[in-house]
N, C-alpha and C positions, 0 to 999 in steps of 0.2 A: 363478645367483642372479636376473639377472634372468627370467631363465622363471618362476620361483616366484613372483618380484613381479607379473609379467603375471599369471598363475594366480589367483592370491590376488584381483589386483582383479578378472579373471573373475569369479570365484567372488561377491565384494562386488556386482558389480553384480548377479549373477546371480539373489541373496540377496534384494537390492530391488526388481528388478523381479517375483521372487517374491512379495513381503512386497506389492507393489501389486495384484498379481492375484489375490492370497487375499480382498486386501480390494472388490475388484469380488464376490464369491463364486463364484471361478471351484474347479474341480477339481482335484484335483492330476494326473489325467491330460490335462486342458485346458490347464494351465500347461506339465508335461511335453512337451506337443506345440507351443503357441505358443511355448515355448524352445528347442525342439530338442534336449534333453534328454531321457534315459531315466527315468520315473517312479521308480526308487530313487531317483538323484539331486535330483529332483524333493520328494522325501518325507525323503533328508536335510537338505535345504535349511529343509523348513518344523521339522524336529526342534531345529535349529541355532536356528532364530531365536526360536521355542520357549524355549529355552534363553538366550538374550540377552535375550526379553522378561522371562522370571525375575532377570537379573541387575538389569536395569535397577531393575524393581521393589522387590529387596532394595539397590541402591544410594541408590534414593531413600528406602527405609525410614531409613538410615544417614546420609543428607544432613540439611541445618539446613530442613526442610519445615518445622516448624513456628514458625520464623524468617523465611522467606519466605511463609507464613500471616501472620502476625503483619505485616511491613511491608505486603503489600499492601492488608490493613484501613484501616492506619493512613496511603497512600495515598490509599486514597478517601476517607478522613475530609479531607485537604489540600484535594483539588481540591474537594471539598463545600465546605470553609471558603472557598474564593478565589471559588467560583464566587455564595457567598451576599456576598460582599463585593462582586461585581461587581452582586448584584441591590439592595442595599439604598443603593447609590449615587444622588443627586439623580437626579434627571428628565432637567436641564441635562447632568449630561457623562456620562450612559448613555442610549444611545435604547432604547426599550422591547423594541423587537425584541432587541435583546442581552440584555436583564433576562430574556425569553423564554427565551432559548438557557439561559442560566445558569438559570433553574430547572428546563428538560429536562434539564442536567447534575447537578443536583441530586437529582432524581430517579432518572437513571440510578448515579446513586451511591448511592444508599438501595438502590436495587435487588440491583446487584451487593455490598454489602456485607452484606444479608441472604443473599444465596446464599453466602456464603463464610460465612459464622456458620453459618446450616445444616449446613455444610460441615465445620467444626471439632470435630465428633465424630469424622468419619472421619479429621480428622490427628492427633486426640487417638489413635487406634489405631493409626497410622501409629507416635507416638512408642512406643507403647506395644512393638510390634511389634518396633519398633531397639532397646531394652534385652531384649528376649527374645534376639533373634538375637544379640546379644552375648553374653549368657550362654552358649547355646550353641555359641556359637563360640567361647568361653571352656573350654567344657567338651569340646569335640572330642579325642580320644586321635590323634595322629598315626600313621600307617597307614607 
């Protein structure tokens, strides 16, 4: 048993330091050789992870994404509020320089809440997608 657990995290590490040299655009016979690995193995490796990046992505189809859409809007709506609280404060107990900061903050919050509004179509299709794949996972005949 424990050979198979050594094995396995071989293999995990093996899988990552794959999954890093894909993303340099390396080859899979360039990878094969800086691992020390036979290009099958090599070409199993990225088939695998392949296939775990599908999972991931139908997990997150299936998560509360569009709940974690939704709070972090409503996050940067917060720090927008606190930060305009901290600008519209006397002269006396805010130095300007801070009234500065806090309207850079303000801004970066306008910013990144439009890009996540932009953004809300595509987890509108997200949700849409998690009541499809339901269905059909609904409708799957057991083999």
């Amino acid at each position: 048993m424990a050979t198979e657990q050594r094995k396995k995290i071989g293999i995990d590490e093996r899988r990552r330091l794959t999954a890093s040299l894909l993303a340099r655009n390396k080859t899979e016979r360039e990878i094969a050789s800086e691992l020390g690995v036979s290009p099958a193995t090599t070409h199993t490796d990225i088939v695998a992870l392949k296939e775990m990046s599908q999972e991931f992505v139908h997990d997150l189809a299936k998560s509360d994404l569009g709940f974690f859409f939704q709070q972090s809007i409503n996050s940067l709506a917060e720090v927008a509020i606190e930060a305009w609280n901290i600008y519209n404060k006397p002269d006396a107990e805010v130095p300007v320089k801070e009234k500065l900061k806090a309207l850079g903050i303000i801004a970066d919050c306008s910013i990144k809440r439009f890009e996540l509004l932009q953004a809300g179509p595509a987890v509108m299709a997200m949700r849409s997608l998690e009541g499809r794949l339901e269905q059909v996972e609904g409708n799957q005949v057991p083999r």
